[in-house]
mmCIF file of the C-alpha atoms, coordinates in Angstrom:
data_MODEL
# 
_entry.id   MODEL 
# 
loop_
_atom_site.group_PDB 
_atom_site.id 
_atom_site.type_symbol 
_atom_site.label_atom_id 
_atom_site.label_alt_id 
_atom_site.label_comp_id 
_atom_site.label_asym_id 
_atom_site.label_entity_id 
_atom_site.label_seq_id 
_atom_site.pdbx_PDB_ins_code 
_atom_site.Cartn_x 
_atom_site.Cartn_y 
_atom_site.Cartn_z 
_atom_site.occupancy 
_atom_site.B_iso_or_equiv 
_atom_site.pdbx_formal_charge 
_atom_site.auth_seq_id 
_atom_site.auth_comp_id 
_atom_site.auth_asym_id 
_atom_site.auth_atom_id 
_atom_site.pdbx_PDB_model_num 
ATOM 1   C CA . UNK A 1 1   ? -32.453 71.179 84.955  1.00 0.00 ? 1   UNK A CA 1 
ATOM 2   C CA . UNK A 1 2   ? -30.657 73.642 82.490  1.00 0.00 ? 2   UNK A CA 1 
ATOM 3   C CA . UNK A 1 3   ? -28.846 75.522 85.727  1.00 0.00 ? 3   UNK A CA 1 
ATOM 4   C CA . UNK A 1 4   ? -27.845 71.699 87.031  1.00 0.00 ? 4   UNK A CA 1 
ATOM 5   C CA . UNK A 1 5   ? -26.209 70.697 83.676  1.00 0.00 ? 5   UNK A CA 1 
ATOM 6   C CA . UNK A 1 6   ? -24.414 74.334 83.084  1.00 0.00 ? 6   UNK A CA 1 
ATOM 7   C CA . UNK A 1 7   ? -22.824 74.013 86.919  1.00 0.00 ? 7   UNK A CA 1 
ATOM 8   C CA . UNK A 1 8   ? -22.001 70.794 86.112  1.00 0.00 ? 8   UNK A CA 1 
ATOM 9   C CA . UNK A 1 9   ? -20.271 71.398 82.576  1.00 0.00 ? 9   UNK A CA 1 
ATOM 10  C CA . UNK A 1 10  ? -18.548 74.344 84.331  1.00 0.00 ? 10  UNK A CA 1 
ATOM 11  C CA . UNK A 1 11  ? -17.243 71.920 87.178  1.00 0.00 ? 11  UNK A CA 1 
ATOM 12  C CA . UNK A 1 12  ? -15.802 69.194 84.657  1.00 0.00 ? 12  UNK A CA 1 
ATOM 13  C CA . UNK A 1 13  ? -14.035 72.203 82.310  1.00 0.00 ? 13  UNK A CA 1 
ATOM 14  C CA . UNK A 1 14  ? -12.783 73.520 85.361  1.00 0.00 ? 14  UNK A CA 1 
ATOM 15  C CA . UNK A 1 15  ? -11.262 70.698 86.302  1.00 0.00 ? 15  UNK A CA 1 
ATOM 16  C CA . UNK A 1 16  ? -9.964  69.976 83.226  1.00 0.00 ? 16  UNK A CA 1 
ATOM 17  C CA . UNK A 1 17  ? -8.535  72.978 82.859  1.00 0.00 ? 17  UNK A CA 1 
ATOM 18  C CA . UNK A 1 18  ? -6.638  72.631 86.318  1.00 0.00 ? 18  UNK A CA 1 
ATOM 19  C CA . UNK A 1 19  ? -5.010  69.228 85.082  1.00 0.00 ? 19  UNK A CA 1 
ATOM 20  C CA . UNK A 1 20  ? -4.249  70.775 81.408  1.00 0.00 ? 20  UNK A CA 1 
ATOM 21  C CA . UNK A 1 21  ? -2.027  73.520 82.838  1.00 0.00 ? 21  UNK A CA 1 
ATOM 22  C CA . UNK A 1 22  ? 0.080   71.374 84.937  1.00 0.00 ? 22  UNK A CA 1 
ATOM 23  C CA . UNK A 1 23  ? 2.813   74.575 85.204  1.00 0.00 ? 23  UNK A CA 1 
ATOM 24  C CA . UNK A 1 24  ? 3.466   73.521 88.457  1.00 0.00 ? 24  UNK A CA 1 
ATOM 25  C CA . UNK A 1 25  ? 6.370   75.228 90.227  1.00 0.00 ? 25  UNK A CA 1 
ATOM 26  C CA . UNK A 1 26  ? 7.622   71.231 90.929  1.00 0.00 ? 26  UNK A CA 1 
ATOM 27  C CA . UNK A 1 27  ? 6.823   70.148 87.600  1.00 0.00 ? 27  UNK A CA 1 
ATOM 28  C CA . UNK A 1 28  ? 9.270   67.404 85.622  1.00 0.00 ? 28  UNK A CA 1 
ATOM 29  C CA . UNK A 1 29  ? 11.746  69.390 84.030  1.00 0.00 ? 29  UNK A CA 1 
ATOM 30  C CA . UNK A 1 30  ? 11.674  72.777 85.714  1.00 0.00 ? 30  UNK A CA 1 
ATOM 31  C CA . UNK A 1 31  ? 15.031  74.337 87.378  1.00 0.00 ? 31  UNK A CA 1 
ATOM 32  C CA . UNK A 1 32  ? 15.198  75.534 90.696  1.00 0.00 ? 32  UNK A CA 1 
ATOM 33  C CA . UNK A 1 33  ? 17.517  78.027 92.011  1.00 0.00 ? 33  UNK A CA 1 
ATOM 34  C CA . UNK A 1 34  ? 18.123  78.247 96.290  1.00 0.00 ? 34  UNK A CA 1 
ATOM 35  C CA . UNK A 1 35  ? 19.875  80.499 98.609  1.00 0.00 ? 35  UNK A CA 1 
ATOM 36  C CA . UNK A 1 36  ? 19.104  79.609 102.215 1.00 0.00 ? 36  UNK A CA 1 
ATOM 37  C CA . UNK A 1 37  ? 19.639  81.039 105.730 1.00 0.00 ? 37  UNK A CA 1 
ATOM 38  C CA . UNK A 1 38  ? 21.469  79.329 108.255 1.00 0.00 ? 38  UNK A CA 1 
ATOM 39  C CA . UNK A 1 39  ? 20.814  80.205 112.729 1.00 0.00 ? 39  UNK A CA 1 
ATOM 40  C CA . UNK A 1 40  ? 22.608  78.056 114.760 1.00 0.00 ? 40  UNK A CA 1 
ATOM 41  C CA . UNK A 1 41  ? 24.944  74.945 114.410 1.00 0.00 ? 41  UNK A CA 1 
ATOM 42  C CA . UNK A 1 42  ? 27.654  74.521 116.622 1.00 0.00 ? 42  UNK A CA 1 
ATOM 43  C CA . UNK A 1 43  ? 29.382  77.772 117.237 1.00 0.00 ? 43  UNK A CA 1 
ATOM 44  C CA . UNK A 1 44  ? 32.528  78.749 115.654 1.00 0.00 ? 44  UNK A CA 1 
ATOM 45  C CA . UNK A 1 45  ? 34.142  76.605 113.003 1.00 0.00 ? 45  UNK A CA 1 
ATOM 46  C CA . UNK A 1 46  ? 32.492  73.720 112.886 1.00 0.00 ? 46  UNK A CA 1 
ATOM 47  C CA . UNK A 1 47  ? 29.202  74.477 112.044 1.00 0.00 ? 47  UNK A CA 1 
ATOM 48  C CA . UNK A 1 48  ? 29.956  76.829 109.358 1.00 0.00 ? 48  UNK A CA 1 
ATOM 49  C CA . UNK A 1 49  ? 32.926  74.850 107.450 1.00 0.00 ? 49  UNK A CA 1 
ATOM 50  C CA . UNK A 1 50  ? 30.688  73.343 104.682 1.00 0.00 ? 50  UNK A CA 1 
ATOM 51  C CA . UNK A 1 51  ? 28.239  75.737 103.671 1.00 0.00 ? 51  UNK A CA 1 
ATOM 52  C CA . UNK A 1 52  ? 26.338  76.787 100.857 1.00 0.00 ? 52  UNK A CA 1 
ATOM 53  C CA . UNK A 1 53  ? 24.392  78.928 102.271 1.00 0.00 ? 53  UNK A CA 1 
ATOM 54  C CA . UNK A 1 54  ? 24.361  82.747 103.545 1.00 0.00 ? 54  UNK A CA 1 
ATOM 55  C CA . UNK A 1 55  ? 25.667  83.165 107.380 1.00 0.00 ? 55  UNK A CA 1 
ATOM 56  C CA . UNK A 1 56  ? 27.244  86.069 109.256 1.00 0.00 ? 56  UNK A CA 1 
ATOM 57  C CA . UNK A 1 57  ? 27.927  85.336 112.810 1.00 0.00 ? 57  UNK A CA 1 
ATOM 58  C CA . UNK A 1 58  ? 30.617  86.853 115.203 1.00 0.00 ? 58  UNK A CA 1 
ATOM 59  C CA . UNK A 1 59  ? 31.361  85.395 118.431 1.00 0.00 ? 59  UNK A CA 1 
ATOM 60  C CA . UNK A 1 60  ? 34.462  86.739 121.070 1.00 0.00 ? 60  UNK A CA 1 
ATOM 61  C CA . UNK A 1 61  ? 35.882  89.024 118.204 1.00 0.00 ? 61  UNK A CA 1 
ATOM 62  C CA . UNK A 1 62  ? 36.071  86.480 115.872 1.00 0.00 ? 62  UNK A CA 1 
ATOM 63  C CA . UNK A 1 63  ? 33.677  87.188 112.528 1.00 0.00 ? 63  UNK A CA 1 
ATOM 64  C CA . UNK A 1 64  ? 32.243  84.495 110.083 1.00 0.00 ? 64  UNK A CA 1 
ATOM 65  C CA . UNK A 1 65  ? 30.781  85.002 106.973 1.00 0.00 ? 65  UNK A CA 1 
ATOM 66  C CA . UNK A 1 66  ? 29.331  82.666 103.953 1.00 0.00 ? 66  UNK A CA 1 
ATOM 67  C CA . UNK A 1 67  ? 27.833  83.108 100.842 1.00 0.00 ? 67  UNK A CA 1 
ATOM 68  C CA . UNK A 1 68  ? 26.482  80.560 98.524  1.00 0.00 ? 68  UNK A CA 1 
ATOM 69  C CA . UNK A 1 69  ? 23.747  79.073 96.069  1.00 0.00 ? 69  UNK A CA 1 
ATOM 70  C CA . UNK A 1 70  ? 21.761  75.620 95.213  1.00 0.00 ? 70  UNK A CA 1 
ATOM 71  C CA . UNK A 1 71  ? 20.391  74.598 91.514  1.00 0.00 ? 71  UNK A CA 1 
ATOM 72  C CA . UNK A 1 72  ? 18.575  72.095 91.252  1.00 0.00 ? 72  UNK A CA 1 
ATOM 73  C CA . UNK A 1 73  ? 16.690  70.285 88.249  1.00 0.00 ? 73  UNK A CA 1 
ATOM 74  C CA . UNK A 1 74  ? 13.032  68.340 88.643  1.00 0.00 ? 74  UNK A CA 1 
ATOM 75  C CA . UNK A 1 75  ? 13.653  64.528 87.246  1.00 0.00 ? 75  UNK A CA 1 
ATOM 76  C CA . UNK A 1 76  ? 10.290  63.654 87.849  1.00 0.00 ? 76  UNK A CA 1 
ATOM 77  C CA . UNK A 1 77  ? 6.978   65.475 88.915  1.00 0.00 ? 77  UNK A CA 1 
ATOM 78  C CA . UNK A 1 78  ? 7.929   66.904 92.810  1.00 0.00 ? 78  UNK A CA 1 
ATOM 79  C CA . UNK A 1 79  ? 11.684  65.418 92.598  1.00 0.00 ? 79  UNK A CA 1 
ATOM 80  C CA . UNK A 1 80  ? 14.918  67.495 92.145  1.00 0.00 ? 80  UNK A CA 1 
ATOM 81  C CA . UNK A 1 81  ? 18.345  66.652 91.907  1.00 0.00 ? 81  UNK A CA 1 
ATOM 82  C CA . UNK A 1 82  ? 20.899  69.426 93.370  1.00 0.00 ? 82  UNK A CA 1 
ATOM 83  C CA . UNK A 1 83  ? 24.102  70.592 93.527  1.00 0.00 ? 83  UNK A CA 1 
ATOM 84  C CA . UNK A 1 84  ? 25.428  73.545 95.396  1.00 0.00 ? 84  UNK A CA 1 
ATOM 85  C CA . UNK A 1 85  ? 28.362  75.813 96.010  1.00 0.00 ? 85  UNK A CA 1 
ATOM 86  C CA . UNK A 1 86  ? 29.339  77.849 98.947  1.00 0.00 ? 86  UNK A CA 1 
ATOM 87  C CA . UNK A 1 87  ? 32.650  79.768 100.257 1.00 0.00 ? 87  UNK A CA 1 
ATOM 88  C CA . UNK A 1 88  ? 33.231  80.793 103.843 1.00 0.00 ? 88  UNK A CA 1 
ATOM 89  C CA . UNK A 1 89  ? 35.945  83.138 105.431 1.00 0.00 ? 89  UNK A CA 1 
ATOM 90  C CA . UNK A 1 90  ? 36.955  83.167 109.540 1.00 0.00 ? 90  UNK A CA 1 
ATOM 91  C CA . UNK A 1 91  ? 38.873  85.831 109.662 1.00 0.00 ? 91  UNK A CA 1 
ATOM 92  C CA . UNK A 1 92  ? 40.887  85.302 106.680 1.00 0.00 ? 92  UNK A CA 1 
ATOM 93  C CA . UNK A 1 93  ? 41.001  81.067 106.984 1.00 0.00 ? 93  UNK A CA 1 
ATOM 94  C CA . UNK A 1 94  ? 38.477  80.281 104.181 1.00 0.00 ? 94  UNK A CA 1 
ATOM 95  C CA . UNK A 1 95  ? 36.478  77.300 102.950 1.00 0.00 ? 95  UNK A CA 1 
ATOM 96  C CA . UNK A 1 96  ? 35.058  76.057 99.423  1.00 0.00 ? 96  UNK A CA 1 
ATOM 97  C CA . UNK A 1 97  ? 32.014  73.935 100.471 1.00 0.00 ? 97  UNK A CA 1 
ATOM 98  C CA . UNK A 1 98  ? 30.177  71.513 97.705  1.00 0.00 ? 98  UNK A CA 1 
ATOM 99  C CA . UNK A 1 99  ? 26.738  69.961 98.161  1.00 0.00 ? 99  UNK A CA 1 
ATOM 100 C CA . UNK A 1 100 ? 25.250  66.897 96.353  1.00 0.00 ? 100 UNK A CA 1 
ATOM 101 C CA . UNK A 1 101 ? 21.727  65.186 97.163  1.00 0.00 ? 101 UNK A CA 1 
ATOM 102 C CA . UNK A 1 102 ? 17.988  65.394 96.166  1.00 0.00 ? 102 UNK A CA 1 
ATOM 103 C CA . UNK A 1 103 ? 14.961  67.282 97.607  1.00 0.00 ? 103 UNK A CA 1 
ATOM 104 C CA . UNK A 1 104 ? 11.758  66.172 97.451  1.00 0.00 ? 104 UNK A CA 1 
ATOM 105 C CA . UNK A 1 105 ? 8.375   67.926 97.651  1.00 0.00 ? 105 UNK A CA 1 
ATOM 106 C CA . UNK A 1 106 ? 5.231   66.139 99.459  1.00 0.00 ? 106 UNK A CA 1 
ATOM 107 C CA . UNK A 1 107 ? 1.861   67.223 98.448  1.00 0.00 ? 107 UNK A CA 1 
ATOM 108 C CA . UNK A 1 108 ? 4.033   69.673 96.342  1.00 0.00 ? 108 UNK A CA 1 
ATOM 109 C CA . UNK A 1 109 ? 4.747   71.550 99.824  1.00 0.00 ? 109 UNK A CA 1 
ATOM 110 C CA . UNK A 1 110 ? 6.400   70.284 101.846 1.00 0.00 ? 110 UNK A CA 1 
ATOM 111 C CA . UNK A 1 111 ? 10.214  69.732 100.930 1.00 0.00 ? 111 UNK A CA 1 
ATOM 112 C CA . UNK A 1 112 ? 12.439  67.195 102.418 1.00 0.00 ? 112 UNK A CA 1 
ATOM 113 C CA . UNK A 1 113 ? 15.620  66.865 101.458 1.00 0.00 ? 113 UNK A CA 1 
ATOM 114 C CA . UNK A 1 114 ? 19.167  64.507 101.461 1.00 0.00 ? 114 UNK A CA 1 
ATOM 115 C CA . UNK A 1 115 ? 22.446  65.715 100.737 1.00 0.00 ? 115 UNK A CA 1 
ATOM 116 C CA . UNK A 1 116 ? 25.934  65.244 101.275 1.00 0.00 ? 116 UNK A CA 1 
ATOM 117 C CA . UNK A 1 117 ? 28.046  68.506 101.977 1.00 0.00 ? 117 UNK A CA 1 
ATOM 118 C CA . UNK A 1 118 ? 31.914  68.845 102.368 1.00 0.00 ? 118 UNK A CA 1 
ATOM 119 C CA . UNK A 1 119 ? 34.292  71.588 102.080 1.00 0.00 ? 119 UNK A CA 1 
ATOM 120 C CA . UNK A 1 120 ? 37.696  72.031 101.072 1.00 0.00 ? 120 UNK A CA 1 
ATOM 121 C CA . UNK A 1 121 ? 39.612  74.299 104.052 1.00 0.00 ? 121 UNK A CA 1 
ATOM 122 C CA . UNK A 1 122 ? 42.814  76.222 103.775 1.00 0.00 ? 122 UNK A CA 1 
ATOM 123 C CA . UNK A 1 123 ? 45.677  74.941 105.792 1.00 0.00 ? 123 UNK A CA 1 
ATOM 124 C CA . UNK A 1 124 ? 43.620  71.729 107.484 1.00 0.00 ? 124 UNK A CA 1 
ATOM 125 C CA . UNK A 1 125 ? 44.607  68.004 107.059 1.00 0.00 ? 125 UNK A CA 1 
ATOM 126 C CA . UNK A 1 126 ? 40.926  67.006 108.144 1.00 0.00 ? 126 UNK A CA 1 
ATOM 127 C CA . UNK A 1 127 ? 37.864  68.308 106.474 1.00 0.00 ? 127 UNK A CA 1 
ATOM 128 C CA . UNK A 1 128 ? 34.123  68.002 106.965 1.00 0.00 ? 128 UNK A CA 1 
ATOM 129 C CA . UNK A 1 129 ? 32.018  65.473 105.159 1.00 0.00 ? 129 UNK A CA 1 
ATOM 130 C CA . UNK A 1 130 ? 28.321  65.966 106.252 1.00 0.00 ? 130 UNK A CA 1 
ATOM 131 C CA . UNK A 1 131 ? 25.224  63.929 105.472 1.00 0.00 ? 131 UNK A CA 1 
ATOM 132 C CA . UNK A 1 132 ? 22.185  66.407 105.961 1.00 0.00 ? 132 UNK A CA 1 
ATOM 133 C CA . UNK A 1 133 ? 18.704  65.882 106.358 1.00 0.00 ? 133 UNK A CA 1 
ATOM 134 C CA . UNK A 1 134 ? 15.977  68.604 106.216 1.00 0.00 ? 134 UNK A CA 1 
ATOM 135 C CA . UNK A 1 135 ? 12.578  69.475 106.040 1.00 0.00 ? 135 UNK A CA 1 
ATOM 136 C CA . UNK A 1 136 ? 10.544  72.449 105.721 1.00 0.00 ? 136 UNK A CA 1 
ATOM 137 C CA . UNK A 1 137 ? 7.298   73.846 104.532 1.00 0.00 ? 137 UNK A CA 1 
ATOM 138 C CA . UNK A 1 138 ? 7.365   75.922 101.404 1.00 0.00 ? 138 UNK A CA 1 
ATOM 139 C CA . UNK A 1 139 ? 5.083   78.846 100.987 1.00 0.00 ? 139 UNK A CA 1 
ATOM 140 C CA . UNK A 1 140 ? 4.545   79.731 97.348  1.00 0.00 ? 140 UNK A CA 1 
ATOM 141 C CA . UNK A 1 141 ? 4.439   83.136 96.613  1.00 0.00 ? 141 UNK A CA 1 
ATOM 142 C CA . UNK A 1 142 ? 3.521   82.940 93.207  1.00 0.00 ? 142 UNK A CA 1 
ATOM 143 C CA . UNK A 1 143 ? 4.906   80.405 90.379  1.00 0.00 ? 143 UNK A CA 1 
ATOM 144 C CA . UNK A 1 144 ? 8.455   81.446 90.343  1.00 0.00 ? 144 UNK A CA 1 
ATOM 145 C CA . UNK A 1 145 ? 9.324   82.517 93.995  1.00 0.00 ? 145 UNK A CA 1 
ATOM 146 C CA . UNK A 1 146 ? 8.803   80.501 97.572  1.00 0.00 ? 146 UNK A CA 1 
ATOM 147 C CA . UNK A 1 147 ? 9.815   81.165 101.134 1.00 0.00 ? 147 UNK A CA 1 
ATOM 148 C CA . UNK A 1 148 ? 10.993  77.607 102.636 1.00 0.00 ? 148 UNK A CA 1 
ATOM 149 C CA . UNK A 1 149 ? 11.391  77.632 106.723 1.00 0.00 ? 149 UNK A CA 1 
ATOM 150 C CA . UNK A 1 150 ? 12.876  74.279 107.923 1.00 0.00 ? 150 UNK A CA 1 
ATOM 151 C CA . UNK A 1 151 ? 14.729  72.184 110.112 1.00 0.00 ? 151 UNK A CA 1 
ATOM 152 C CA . UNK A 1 152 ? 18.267  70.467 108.961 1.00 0.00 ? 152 UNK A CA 1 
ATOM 153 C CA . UNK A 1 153 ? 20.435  68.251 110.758 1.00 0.00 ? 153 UNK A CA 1 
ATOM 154 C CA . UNK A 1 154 ? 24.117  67.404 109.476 1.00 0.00 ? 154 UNK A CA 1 
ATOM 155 C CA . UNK A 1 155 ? 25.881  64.690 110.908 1.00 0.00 ? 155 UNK A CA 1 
ATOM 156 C CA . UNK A 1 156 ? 29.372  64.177 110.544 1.00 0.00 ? 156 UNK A CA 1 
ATOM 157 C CA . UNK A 1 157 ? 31.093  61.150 107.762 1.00 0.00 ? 157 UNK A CA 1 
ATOM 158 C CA . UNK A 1 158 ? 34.667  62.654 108.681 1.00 0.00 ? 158 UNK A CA 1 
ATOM 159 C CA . UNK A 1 159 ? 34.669  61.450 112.442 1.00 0.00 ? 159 UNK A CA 1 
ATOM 160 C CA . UNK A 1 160 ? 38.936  62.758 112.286 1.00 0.00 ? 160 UNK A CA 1 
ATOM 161 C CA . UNK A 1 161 ? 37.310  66.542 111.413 1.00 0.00 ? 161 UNK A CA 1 
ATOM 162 C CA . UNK A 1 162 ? 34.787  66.087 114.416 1.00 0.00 ? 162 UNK A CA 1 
ATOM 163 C CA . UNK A 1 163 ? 32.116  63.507 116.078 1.00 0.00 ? 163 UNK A CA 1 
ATOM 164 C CA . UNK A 1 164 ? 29.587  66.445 116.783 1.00 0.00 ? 164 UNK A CA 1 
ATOM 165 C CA . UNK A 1 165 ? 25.822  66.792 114.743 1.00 0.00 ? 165 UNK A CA 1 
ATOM 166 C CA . UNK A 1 166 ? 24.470  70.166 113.893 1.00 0.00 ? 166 UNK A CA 1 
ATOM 167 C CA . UNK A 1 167 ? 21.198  71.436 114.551 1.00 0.00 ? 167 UNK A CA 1 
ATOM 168 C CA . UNK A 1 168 ? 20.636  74.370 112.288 1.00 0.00 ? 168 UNK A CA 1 
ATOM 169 C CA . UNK A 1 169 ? 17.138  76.815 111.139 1.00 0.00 ? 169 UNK A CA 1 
ATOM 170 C CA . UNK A 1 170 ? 16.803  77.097 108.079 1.00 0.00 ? 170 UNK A CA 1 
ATOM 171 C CA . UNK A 1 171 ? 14.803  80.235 105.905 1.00 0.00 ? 171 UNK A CA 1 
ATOM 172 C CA . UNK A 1 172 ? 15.353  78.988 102.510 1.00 0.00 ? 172 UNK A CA 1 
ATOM 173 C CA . UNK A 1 173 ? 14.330  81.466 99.442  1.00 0.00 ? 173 UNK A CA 1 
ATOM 174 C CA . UNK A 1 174 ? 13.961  79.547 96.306  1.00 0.00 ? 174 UNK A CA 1 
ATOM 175 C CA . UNK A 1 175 ? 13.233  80.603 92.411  1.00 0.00 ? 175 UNK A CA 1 
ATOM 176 C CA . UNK A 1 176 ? 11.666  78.332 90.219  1.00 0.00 ? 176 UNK A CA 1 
ATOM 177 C CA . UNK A 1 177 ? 11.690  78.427 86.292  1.00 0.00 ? 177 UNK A CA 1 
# 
């Protein structure tokens, strides 16, 4: 009877212990900071004119490159708000991109996310206005770091800039403090 009530002392401290810690890497009021992978989307120019992520690609001598970063801030348990910046460069043409939307974790893995992304391009009337939608699955390496593969699609607001959707990979790597 002693072992019974020991185990089952150990099993409610346990679990209290789980629930006091709460240091979740999704936790209310933690930061997030995102750099993601892009493979695909469209080919030359349009699928890499509002981007905040990295990209090299180079297609009939003609070289793309991007670079840029999310940050993000949890509102609420499993709920962050982001923002994102990202400059591109096609053979000396270049692009400031800007991203706005929210990303969502279910079950605290598995992110989804809503954003709208536009960019600013040199010497171009039209530019793209994109409303993207991804999900993933986010591997947790340890509290501060995870590896997020997923899916996004983009589809265009600025039917003038182009009528096409983008179908893009994503490997997202993401730091959470």
């Amino acid at each position: 009877m002693k072992k019974v009530l020991l185990v089952a002392m150990f099993a409610v401290g346990a679990v209290f212990q789980a629930k006091a810690q709460d240091g979740t890497p999704t936790a209310k009021g933690k930061y997030l900071i995102e750099a993601n992978t892009g493979f695909g989307g469209g080919g030359l120019g349009v699928g890499h004119t509002a981007n905040t992520s990295f990209g090299l690609v180079s297609i009939d001598g003609t070289t793309i490159w991007s670079i840029g970063a999310e940050g993000g801030y949890f509102v609420a348990d499993d709920l962050a708000v982001k923002v994102g910046l990202g400059y591109t460069d096609t053979d000396g043409s270049n692009s400031f991109s800007y991203k706005l939307g929210a990303k969502y974790y279910i079950n605290s893995s598995i992110p989804v996310q809503l954003d709208f992304t536009g960019a600013s391009i040199k010497d171009l009337d039209e530019n793209p206005l994109w409303l993207g939608i991804q999900g993933g699955y986010a591997v947790f390496l340890n509290d501060f770091v995870s590896v997020e593969p997923g899916l996004r699609y983009n589809l265009s607001l600025n039917k003038d800039f182009t009528e096409e959707g983008i179908l893009e990979f994503r490997i997202g790597f993401a730091l959470h403090f």
